[in-house]
TORVO-759641 format. One record per residue (C-alpha): residue number from 1; residue in one letter; x, z, y negated. Coordinates in Angstrom, 3 decimals. Example, Ala and Ser with C-alpha at 12.3 -4.5 7.8 and 13.67 -1.06 7.14 Angstrom:
residues 2
R bafi tilum        u        w        v
R    1     A   12.300    7.800    4.500
R    2     S   13.670    7.140    1.060
end
This chain:
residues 112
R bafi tilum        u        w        v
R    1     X    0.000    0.000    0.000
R    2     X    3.043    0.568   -2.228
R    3     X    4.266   -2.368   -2.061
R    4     X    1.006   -4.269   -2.809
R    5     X    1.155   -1.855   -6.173
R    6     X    5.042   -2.769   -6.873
R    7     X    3.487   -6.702   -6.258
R    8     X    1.057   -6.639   -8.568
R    9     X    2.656   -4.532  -11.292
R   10     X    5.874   -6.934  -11.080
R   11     X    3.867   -9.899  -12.967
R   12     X    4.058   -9.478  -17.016
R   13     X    0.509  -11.116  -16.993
R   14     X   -1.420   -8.764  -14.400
R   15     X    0.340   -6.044  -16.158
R   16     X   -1.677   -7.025  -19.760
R   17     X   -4.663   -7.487  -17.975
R   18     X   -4.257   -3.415  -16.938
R   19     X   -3.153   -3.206  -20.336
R   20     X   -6.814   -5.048  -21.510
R   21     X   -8.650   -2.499  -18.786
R   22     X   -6.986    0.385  -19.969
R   23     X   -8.338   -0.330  -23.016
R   24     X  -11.689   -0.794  -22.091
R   25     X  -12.831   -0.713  -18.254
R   26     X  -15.628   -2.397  -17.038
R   27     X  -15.002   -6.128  -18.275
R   28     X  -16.288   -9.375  -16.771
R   29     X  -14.139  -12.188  -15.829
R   30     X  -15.459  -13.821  -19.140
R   31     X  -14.294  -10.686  -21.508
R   32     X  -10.821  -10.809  -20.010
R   33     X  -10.350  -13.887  -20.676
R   34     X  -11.418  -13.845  -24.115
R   35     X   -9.199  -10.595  -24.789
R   36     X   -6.014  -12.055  -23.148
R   37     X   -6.346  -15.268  -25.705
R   38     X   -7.594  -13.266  -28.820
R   39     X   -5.118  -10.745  -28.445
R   40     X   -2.047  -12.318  -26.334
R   41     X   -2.244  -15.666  -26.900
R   42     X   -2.319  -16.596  -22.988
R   43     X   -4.527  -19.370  -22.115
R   44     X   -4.938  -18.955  -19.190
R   45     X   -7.813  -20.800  -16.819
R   46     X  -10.831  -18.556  -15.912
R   47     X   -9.455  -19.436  -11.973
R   48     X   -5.606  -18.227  -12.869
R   49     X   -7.175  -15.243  -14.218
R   50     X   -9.984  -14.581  -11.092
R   51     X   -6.696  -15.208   -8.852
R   52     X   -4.217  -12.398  -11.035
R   53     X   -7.679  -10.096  -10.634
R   54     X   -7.552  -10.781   -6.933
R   55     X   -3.931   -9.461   -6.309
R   56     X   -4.748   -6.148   -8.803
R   57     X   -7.913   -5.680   -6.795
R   58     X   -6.242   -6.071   -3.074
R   59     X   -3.551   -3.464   -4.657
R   60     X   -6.199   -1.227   -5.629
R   61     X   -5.815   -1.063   -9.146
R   62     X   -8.826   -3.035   -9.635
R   63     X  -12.592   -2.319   -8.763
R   64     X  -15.375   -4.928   -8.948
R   65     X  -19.243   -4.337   -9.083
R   66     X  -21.941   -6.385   -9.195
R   67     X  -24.714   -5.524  -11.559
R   68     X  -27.480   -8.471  -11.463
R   69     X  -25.597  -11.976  -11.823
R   70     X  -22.705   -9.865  -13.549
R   71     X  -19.428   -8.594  -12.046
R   72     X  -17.594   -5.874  -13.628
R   73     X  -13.663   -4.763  -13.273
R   74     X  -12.948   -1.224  -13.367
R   75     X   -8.991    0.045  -13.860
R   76     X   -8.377    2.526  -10.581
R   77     X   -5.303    4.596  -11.370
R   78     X   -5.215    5.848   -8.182
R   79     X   -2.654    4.352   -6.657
R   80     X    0.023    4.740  -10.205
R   81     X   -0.946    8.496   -9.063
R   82     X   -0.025    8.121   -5.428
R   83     X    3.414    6.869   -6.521
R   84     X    4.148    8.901   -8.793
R   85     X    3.520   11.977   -7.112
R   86     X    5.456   10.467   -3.937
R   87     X    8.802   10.785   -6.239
R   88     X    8.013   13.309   -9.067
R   89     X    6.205   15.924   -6.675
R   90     X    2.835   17.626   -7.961
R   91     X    4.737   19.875  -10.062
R   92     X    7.430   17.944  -11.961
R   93     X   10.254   20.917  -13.319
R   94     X   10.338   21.499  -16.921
R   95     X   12.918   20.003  -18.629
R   96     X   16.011   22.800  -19.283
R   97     X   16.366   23.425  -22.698
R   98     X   19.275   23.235  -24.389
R   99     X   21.268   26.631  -24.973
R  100     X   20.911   27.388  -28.306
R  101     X   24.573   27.203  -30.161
R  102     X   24.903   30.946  -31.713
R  103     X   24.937   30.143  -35.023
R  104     X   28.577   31.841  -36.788
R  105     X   27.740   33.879  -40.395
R  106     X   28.574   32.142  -43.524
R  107     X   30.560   33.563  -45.720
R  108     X   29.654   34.085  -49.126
R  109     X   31.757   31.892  -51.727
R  110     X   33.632   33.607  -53.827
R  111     X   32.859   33.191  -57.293
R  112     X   35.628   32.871  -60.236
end
């Protein structure tokens, strides 16, 4: 399942349309589109896009539904968890602060 993640995470364009999802979950094909032209400047077919979808969705980070004629995609950060609790560990130790340097007395300066 990893490795399906590390797949589709390793494309620059699957990785905006998380970025587009992220955003604002629950798009249709249409609305993705739209966002990754508007905003990104990709112009990219409706197919190319349906196909990027595909590998996000067999990796899990992508759910559809069906609502009427509609299909939504929903952003599933399940998976980002899995992995990163796989190498970080549930609890992740606190970075150790750095000793504080003791700090010497000035002087006063001696006036003429």
């Amino acid at each position: 399942m990893a490795d399906d993640v590390f797949k589709a995470l390793a494309d620059p364009t699957r990785r905006l349309i998380l970025d587009e999802l992220t955003d604002r979950t629950g798009q249709t094909l249409f609305e993705i589109c739209g966002r990754l032209v508007t905003k990104h400047g990709l112009g990219l077919s409706r197919q190319a896009v349906s196909q990027h979808l595909a590998v996000l969705e067999t990796a899990g980070l992508v759910v559809t539904r069906r609502e009427g004629r509609y299909k939504f995609h929903d952003l599933n950060t399940e998976p980002l968890e899995h992995i990163v609790t796989r190498w970080l560990g549930p609890k992740t130790p606190k970075t150790p602060q750095t000793p504080q340097t003791p700090q010497t007395p000035q002087t006063p300066e001696s006036t003429p």
